[in-house]
Backbone as XML, in Angstrom:
<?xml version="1.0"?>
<chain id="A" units="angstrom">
  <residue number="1" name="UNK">
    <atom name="N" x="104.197" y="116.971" z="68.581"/>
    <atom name="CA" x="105.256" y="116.043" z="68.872"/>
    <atom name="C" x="106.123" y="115.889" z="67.634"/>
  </residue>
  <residue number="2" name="UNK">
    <atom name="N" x="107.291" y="116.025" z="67.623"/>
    <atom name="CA" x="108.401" y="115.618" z="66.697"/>
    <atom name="C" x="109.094" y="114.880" z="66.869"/>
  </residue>
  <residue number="3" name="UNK">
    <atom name="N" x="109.073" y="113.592" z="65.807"/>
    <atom name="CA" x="109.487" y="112.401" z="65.650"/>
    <atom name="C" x="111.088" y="112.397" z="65.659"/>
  </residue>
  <residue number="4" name="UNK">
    <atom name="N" x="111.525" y="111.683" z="65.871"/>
    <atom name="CA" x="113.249" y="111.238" z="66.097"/>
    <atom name="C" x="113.179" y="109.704" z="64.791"/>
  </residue>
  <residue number="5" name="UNK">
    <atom name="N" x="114.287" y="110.502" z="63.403"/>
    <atom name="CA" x="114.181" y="109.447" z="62.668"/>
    <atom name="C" x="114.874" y="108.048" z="63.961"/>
  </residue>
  <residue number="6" name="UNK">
    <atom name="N" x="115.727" y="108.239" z="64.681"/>
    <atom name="CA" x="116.822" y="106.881" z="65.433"/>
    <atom name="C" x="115.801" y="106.176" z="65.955"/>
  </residue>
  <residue number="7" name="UNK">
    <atom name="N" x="114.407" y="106.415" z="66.383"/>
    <atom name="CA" x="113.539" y="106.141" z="67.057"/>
    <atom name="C" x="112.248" y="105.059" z="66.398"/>
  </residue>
  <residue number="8" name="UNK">
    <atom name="N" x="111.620" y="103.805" z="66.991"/>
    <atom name="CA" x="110.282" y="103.667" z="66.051"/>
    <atom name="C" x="109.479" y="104.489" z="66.405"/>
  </residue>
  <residue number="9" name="UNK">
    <atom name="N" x="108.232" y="104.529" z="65.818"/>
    <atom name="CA" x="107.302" y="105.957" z="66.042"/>
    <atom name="C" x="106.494" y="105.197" z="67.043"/>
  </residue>
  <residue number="10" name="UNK">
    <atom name="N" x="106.234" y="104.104" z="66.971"/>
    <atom name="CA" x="105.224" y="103.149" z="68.030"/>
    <atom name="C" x="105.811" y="103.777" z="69.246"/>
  </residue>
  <residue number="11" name="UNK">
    <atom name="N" x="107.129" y="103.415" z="69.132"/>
    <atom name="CA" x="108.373" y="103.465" z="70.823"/>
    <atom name="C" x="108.272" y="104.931" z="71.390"/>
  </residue>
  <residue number="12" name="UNK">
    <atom name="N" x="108.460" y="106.174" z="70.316"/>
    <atom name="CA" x="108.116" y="107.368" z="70.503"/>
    <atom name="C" x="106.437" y="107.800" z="70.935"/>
  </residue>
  <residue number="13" name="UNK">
    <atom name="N" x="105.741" y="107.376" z="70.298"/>
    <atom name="CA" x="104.168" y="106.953" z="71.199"/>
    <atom name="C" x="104.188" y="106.783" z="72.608"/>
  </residue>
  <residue number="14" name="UNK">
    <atom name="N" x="104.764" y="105.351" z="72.660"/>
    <atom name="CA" x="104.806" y="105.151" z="73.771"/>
    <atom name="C" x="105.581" y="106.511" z="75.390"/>
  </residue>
  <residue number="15" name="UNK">
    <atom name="N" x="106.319" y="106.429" z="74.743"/>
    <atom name="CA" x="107.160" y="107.442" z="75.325"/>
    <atom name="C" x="106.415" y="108.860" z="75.708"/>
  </residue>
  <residue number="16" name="UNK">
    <atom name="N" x="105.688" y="109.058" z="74.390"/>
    <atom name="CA" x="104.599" y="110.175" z="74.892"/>
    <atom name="C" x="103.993" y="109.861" z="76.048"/>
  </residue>
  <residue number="17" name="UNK">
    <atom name="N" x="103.386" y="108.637" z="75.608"/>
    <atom name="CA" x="102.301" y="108.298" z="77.259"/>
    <atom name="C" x="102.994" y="108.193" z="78.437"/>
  </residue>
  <residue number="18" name="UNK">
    <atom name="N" x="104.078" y="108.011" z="78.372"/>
    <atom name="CA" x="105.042" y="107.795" z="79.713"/>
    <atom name="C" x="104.949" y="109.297" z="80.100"/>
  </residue>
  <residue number="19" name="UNK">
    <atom name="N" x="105.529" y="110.076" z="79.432"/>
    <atom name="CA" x="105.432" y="111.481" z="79.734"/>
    <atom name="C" x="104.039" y="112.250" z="80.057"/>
  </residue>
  <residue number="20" name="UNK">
    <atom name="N" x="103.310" y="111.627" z="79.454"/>
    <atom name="CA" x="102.049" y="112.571" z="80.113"/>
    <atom name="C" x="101.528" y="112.320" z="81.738"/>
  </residue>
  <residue number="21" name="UNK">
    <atom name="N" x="101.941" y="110.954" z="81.587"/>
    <atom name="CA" x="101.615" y="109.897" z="83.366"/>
    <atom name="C" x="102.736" y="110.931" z="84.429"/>
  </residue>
  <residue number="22" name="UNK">
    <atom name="N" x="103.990" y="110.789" z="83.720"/>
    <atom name="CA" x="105.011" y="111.044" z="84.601"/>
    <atom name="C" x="104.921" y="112.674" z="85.227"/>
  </residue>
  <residue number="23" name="UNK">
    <atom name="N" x="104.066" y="113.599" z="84.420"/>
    <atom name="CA" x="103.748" y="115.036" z="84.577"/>
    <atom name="C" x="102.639" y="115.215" z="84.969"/>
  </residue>
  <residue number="24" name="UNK">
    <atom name="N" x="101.861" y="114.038" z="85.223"/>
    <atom name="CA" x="100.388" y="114.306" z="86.006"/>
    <atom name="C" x="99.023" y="114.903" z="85.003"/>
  </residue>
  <residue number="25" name="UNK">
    <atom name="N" x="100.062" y="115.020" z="83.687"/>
    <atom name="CA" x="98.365" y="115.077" z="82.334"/>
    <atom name="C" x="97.424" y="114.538" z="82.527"/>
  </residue>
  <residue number="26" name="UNK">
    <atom name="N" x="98.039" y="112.687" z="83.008"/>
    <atom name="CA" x="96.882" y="111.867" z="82.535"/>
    <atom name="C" x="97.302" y="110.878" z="83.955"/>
  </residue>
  <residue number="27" name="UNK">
    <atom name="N" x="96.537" y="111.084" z="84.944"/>
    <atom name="CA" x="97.115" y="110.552" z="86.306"/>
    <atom name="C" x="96.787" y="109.351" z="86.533"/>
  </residue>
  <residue number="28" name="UNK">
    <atom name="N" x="97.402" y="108.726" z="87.498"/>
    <atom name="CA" x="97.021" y="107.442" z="87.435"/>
    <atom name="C" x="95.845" y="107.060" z="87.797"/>
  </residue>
  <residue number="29" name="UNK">
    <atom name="N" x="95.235" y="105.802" z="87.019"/>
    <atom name="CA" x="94.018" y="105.142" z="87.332"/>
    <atom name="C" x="92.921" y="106.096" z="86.557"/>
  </residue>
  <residue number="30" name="UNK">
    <atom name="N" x="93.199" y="106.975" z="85.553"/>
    <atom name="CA" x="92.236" y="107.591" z="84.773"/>
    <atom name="C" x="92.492" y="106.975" z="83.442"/>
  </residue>
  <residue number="31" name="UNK">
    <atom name="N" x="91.232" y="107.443" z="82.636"/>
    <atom name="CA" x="91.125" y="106.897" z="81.113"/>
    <atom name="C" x="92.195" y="107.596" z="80.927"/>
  </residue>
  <residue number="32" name="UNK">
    <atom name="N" x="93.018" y="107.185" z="79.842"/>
    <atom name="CA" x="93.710" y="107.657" z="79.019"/>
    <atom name="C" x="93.050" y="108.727" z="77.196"/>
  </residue>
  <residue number="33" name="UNK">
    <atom name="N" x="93.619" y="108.600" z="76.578"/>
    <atom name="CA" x="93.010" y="108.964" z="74.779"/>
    <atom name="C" x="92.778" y="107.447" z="74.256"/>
  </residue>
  <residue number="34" name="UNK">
    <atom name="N" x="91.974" y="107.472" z="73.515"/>
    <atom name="CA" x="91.576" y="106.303" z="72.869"/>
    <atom name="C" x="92.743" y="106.444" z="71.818"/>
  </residue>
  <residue number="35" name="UNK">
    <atom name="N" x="92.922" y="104.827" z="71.193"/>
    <atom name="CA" x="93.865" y="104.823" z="70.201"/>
    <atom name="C" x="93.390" y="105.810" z="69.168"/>
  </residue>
  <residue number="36" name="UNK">
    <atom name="N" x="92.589" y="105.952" z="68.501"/>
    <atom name="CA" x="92.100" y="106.434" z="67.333"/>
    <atom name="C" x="92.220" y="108.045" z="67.656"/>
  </residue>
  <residue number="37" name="UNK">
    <atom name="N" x="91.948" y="108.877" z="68.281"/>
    <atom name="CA" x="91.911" y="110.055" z="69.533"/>
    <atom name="C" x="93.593" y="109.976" z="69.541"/>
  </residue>
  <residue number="38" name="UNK">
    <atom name="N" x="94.126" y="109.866" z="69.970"/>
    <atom name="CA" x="95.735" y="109.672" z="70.139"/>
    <atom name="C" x="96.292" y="109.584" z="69.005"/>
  </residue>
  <residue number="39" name="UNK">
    <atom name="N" x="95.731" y="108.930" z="67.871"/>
    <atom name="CA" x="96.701" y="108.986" z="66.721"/>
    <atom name="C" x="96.175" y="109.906" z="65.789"/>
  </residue>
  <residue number="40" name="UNK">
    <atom name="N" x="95.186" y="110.894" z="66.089"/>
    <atom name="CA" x="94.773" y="111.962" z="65.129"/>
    <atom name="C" x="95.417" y="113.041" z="65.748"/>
  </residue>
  <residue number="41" name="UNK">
    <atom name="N" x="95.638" y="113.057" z="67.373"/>
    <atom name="CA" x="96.250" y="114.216" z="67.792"/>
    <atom name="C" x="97.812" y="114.027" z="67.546"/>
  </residue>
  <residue number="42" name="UNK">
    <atom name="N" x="98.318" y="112.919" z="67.552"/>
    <atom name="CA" x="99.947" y="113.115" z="66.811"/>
    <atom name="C" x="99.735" y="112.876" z="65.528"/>
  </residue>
  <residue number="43" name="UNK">
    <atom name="N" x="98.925" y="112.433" z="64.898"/>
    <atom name="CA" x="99.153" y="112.404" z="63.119"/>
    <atom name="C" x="99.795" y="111.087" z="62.742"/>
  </residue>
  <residue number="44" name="UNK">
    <atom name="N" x="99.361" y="110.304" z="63.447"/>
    <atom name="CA" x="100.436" y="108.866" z="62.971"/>
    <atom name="C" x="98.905" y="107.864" z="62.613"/>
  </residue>
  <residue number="45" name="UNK">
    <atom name="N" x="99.618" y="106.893" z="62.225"/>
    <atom name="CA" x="98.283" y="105.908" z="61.920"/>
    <atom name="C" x="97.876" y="104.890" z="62.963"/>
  </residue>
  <residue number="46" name="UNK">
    <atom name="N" x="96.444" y="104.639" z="63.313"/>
    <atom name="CA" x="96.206" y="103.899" z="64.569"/>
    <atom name="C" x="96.973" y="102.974" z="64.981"/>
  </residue>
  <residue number="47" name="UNK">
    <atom name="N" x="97.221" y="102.475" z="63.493"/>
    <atom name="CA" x="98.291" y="100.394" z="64.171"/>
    <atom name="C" x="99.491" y="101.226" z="65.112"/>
  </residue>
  <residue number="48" name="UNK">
    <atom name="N" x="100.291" y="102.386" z="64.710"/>
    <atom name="CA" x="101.145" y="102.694" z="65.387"/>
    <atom name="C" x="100.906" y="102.943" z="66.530"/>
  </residue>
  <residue number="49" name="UNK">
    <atom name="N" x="99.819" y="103.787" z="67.036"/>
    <atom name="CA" x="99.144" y="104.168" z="68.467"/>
    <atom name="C" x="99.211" y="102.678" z="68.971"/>
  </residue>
  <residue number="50" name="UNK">
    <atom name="N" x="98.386" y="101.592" z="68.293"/>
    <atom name="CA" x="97.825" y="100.583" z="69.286"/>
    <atom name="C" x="99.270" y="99.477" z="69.368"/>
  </residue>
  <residue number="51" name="UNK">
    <atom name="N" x="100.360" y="99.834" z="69.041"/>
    <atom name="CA" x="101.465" y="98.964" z="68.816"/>
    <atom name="C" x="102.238" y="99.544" z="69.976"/>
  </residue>
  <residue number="52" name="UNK">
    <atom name="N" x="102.487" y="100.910" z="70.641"/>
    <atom name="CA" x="102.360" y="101.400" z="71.286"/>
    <atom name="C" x="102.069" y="100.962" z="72.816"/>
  </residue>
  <residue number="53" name="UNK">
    <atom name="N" x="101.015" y="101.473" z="72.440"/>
    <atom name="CA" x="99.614" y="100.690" z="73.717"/>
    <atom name="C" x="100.185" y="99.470" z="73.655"/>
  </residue>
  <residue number="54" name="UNK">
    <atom name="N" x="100.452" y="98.380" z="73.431"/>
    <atom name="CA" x="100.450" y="96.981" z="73.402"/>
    <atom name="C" x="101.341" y="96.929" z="74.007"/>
  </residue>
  <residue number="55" name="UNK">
    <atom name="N" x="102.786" y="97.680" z="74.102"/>
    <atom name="CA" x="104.273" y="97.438" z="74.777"/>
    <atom name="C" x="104.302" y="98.070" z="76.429"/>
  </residue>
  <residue number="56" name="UNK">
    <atom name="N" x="103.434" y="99.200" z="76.121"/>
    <atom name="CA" x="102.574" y="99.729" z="77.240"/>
    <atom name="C" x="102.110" y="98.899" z="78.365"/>
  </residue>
  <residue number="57" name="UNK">
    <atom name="N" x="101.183" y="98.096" z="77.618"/>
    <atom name="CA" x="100.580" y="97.148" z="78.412"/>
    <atom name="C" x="100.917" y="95.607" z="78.699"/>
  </residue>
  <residue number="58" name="UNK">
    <atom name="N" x="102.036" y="95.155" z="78.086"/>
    <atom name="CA" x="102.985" y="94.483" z="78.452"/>
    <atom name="C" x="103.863" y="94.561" z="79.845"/>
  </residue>
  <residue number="59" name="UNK">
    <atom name="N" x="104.194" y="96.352" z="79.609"/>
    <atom name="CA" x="104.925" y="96.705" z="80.799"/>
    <atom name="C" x="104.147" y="96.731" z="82.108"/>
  </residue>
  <residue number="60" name="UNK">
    <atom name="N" x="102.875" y="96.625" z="81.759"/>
    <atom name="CA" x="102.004" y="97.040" z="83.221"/>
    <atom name="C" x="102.025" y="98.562" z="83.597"/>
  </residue>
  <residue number="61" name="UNK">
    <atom name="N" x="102.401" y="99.093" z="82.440"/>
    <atom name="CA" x="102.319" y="100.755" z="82.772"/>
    <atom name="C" x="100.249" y="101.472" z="82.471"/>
  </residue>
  <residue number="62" name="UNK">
    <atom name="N" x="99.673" y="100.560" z="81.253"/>
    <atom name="CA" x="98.649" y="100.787" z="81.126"/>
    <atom name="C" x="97.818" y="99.778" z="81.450"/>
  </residue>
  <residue number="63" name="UNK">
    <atom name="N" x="96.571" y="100.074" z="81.293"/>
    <atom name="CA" x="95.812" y="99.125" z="81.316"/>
    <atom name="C" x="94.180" y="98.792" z="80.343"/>
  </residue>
  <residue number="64" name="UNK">
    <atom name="N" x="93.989" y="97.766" z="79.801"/>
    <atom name="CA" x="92.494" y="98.196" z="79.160"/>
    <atom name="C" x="91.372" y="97.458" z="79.845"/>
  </residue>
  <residue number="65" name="UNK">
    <atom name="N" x="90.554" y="98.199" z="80.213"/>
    <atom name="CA" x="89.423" y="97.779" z="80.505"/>
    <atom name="C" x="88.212" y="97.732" z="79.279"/>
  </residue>
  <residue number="66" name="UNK">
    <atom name="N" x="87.821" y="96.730" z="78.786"/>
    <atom name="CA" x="87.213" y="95.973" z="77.416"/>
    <atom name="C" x="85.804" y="96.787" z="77.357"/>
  </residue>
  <residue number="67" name="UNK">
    <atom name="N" x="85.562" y="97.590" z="76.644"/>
    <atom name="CA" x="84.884" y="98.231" z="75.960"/>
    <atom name="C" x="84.686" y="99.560" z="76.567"/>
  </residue>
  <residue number="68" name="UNK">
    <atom name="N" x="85.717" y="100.542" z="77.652"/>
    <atom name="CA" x="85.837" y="101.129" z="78.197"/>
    <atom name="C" x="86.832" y="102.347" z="77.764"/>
  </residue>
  <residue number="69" name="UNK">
    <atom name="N" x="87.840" y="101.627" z="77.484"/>
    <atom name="CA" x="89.357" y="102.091" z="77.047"/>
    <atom name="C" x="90.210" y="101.746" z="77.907"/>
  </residue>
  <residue number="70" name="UNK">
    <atom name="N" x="91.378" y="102.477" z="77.563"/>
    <atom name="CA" x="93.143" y="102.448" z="78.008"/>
    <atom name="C" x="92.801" y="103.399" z="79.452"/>
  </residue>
  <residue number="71" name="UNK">
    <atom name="N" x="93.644" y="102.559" z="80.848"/>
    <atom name="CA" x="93.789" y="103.399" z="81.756"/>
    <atom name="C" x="95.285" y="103.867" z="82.209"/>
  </residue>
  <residue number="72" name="UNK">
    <atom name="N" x="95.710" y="104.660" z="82.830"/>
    <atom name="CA" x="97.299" y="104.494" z="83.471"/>
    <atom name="C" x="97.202" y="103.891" z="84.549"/>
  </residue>
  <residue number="73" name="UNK">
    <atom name="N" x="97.934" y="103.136" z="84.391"/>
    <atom name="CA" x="98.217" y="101.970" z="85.889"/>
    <atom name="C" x="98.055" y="102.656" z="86.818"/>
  </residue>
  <residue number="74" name="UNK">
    <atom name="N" x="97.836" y="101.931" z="88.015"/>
    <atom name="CA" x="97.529" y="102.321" z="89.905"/>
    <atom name="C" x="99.051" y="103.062" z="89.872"/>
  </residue>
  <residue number="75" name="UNK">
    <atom name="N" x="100.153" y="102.174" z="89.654"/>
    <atom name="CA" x="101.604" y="102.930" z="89.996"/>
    <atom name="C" x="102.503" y="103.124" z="88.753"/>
  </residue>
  <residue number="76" name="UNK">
    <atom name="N" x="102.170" y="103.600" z="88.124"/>
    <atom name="CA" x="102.667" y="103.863" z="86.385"/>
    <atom name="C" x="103.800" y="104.633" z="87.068"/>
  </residue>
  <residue number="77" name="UNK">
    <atom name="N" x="103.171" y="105.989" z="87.202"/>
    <atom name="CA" x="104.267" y="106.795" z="87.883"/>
    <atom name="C" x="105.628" y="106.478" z="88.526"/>
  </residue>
  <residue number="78" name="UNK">
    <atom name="N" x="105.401" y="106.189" z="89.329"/>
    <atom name="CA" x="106.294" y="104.788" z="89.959"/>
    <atom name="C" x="107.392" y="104.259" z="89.110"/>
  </residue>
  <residue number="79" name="UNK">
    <atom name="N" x="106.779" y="103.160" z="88.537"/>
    <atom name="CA" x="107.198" y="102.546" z="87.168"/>
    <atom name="C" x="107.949" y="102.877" z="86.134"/>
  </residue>
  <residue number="80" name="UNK">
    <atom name="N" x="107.466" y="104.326" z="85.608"/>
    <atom name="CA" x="107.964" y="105.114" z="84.655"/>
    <atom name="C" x="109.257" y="105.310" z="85.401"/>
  </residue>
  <residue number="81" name="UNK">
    <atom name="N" x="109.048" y="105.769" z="86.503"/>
    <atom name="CA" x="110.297" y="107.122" z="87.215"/>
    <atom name="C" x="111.409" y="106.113" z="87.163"/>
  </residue>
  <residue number="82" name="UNK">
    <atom name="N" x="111.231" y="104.966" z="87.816"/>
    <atom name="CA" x="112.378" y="104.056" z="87.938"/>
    <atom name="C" x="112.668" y="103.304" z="86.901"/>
  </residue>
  <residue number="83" name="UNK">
    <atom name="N" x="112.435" y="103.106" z="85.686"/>
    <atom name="CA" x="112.754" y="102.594" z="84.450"/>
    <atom name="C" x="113.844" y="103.734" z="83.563"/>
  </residue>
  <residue number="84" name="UNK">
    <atom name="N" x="113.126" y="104.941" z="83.905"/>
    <atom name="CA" x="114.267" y="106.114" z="83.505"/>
    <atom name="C" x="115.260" y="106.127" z="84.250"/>
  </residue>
  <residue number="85" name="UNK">
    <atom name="N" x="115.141" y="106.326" z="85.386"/>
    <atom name="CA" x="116.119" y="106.326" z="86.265"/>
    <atom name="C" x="116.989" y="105.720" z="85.926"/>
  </residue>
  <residue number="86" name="UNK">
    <atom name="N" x="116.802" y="104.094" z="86.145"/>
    <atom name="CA" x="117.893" y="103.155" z="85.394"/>
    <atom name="C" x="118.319" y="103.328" z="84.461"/>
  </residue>
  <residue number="87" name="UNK">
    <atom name="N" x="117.400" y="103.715" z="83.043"/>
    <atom name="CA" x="118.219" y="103.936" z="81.867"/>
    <atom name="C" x="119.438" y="105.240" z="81.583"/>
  </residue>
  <residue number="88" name="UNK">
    <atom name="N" x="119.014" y="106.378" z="82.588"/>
    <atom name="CA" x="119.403" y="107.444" z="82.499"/>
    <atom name="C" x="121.120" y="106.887" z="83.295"/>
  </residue>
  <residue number="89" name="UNK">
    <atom name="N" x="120.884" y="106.759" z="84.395"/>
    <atom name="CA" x="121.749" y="105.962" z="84.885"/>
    <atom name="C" x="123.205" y="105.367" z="84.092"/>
  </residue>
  <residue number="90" name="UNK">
    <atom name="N" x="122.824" y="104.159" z="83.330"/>
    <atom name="CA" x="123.169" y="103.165" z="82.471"/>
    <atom name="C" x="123.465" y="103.532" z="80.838"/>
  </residue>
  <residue number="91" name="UNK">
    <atom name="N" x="122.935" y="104.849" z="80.593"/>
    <atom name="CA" x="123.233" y="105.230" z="79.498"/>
    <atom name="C" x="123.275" y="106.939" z="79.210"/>
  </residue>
  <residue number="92" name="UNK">
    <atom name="N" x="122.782" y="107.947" z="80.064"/>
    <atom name="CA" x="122.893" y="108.726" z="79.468"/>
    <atom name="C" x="124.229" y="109.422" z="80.431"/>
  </residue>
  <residue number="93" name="UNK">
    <atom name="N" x="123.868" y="108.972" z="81.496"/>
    <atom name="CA" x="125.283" y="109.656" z="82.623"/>
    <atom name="C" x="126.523" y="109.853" z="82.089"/>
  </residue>
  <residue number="94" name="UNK">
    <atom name="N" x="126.837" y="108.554" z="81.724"/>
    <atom name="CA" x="128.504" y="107.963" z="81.217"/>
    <atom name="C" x="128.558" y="108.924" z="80.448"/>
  </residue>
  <residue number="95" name="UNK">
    <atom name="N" x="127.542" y="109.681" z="79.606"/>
    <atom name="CA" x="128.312" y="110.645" z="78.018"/>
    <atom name="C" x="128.130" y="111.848" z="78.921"/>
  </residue>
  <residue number="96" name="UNK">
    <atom name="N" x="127.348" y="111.817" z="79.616"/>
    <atom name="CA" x="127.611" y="113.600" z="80.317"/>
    <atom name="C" x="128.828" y="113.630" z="81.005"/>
  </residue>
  <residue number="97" name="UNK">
    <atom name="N" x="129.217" y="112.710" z="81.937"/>
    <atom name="CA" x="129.790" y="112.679" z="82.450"/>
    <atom name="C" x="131.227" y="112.868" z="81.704"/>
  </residue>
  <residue number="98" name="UNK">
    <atom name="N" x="131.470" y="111.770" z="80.643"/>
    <atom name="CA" x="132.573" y="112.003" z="79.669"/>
    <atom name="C" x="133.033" y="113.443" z="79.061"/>
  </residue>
  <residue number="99" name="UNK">
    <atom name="N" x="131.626" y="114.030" z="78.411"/>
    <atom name="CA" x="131.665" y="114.999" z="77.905"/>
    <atom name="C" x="132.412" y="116.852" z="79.226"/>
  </residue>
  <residue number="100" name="UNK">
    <atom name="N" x="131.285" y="116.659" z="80.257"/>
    <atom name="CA" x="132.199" y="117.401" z="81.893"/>
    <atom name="C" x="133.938" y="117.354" z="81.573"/>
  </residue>
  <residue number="101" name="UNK">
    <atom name="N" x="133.789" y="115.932" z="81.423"/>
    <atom name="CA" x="135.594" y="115.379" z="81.656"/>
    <atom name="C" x="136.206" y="116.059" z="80.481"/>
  </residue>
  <residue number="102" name="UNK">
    <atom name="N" x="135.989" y="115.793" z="79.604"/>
    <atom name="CA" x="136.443" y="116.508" z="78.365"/>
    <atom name="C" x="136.188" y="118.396" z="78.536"/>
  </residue>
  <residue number="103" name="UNK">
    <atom name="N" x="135.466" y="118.578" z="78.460"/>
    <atom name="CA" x="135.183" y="120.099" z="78.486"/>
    <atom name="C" x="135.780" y="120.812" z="79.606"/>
  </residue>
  <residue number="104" name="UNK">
    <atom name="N" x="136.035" y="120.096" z="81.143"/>
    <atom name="CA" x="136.313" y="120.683" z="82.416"/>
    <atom name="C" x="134.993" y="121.442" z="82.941"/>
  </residue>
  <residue number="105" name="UNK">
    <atom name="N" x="133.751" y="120.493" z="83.108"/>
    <atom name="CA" x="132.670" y="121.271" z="83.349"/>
    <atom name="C" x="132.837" y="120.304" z="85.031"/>
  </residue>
  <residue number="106" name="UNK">
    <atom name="N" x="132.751" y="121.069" z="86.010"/>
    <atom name="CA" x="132.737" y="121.150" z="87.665"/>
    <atom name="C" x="131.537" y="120.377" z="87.745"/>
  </residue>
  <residue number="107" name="UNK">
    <atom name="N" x="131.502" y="119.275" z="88.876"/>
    <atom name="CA" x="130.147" y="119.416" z="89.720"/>
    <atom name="C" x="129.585" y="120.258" z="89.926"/>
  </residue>
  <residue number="108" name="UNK">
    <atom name="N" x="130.111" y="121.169" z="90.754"/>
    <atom name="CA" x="129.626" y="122.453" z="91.215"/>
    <atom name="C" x="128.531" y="123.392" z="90.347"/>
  </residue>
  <residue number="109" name="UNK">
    <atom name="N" x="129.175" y="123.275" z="88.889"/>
    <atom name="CA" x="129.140" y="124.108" z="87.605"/>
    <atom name="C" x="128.030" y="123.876" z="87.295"/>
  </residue>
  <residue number="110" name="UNK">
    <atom name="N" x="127.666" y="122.339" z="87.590"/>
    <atom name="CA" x="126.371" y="121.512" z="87.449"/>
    <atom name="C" x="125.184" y="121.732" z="88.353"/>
  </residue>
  <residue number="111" name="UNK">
    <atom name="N" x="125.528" y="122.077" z="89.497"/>
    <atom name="CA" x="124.789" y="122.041" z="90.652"/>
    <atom name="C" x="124.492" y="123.274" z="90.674"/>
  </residue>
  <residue number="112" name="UNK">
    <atom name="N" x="124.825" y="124.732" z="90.175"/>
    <atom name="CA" x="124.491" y="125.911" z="89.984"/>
    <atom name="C" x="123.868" y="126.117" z="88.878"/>
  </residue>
  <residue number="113" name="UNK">
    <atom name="N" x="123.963" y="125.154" z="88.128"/>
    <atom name="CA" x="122.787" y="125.186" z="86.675"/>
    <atom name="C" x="121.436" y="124.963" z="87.272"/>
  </residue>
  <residue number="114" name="UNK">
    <atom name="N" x="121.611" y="123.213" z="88.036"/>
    <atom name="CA" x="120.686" y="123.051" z="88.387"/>
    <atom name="C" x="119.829" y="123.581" z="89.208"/>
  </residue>
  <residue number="115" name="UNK">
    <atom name="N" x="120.192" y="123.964" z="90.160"/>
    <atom name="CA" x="119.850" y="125.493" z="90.660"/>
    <atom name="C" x="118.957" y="126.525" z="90.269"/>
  </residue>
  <residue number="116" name="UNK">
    <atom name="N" x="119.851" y="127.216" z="89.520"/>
    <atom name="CA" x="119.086" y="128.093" z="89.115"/>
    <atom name="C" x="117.748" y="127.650" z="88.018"/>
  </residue>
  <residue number="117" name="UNK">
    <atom name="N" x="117.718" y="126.512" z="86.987"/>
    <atom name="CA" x="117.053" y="125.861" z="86.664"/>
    <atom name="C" x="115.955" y="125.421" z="87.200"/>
  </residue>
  <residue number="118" name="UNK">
    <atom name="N" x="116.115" y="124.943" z="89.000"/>
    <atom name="CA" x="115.000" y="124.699" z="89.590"/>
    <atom name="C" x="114.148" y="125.838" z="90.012"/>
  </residue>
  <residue number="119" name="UNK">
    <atom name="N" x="114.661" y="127.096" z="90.320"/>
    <atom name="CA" x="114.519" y="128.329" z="90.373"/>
    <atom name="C" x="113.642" y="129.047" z="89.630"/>
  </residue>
  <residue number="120" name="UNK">
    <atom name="N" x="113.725" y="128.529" z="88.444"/>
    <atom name="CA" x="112.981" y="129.067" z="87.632"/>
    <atom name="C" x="111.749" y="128.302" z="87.284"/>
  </residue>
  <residue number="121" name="UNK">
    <atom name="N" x="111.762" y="127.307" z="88.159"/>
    <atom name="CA" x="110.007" y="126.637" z="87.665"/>
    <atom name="C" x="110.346" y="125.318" z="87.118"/>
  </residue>
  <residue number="122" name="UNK">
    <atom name="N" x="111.157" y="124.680" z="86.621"/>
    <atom name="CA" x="110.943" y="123.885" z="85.648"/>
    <atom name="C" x="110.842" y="122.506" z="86.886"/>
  </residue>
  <residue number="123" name="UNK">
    <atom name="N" x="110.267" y="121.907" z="85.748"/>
    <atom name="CA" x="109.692" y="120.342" z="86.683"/>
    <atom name="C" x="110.811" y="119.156" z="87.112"/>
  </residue>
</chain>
């Protein structure tokens, strides 16, 4: 994993775990990595893993069961998809979209990327 200085590393953590739920790594209602396990496989220090976990589990995306570990929520998946959604929505559209406008890139232009993109496997 490679860190984004714009980013906290906790928030980027987190974000990992969103991504592993959202791709079916770590499916819902299974253990997750233990904090300590999780922060040796990215190289960061535990408080960051469990700072992480904590915003995690705020959101109701994880869950801990007390002397067990971290699980992914019943509907994480769920959860995740539509939290991006919105953000993607609300923030990343407007610059693609701007950027199309500026460049003269087509719907169409878009829809044959995507296309062939789906074509080729990707998730």
């Amino acid at each position: 994993m490679e860190f984004r200085e714009q980013h906290a590393i906790y928030q980027q953590v987190a974000d990992h775990v969103c991504e592993m739920i959202l791709t079916g790594a770590w499916p819902e209602g299974e253990r997750i990595p233990a904090v300590r396990d999780l922060a040796m496989e990215l190289q960061v220090n535990p408080n960051t893993v469990n700072k992480g976990y904590a915003s995690l589990q705020e959101r109701g995306l994880i869950q801990n069961q007390r002397g067990i570990g971290y699980f992914a929520a019943p509907d994480a998946r769920r959860m995740i998809r539509d939290a991006r959604r919105d953000e993607f929505f609300a923030d990343e559209l407007p610059r693609i979209l701007r950027t199309m406008s500026l460049l003269g890139i087509t719907i169409d232009e878009i829809a044959e990327r995507y296309t062939t993109y789906k074509k080729e496997g990707q998730p």
